[in-house]
C-alpha positions as CSV (number, residue, x, y, z in Angstrom):
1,X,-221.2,-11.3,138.9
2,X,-219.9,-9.4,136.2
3,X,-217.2,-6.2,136.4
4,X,-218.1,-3.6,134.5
5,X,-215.7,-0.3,133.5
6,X,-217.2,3.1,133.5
7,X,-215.2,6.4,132.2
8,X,-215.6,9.7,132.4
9,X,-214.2,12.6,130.1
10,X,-214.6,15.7,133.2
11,X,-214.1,12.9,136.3
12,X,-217.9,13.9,137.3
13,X,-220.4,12.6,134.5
14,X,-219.7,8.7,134.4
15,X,-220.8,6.8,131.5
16,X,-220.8,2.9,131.3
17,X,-218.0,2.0,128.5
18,X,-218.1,-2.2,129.1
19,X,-218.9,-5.0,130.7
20,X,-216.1,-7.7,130.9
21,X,-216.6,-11.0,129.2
22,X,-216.1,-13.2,132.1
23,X,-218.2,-13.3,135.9
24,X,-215.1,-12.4,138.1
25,X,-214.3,-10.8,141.3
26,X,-213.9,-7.1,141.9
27,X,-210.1,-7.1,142.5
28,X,-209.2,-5.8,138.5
29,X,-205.9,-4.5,138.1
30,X,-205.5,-2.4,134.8
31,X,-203.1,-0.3,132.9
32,X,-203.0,2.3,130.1
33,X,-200.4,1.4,127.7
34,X,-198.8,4.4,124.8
35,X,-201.2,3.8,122.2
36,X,-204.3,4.2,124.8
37,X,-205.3,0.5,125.0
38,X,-206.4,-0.8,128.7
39,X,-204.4,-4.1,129.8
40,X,-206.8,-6.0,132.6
41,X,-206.4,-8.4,134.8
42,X,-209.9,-10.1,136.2
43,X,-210.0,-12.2,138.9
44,X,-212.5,-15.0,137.9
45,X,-215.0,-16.0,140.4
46,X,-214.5,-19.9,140.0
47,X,-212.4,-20.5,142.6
48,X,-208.8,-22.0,141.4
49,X,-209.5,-20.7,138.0
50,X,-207.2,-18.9,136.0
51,X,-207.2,-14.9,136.2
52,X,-208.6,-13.6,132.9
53,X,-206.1,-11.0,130.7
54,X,-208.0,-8.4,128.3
55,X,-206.8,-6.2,126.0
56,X,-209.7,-3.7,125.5
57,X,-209.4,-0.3,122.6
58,X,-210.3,3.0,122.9
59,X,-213.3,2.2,120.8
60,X,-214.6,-0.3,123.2
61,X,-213.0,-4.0,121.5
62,X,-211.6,-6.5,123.7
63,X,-209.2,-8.8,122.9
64,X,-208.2,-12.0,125.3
């Protein structure tokens, strides 16, 4: 299973923005840092596995 992110611009009409790279869980923890990048934290679904960090832009482009 894969976590996707949505986002909204008025909290009511939801568009999908991404889907993250790896199959993880649905406990994400995220924050918005100055410059408007979204820091992630995925818990991957293999169990024992290492929890997956993403850097992801405004326009969309994650980095790991």
């Amino acid at each position: 299973m894969y976590a996707s992110l949505y986002r909204s611009k008025d909290g009511e009409k939801w568009e999908h923005f991404l889907q993250f790279p790896d199959a993880g869980s649905n406990e994400v923890s995220m924050s918005v840092d100055n410059s408007g990048d979204l820091h992630c934290i995925v818990r991957r679904a293999v169990k024992g596995d290492v929890p997956l960090y993403c850097q992801i832009s405004e326009n969309g482009k994650i980095t790991r």
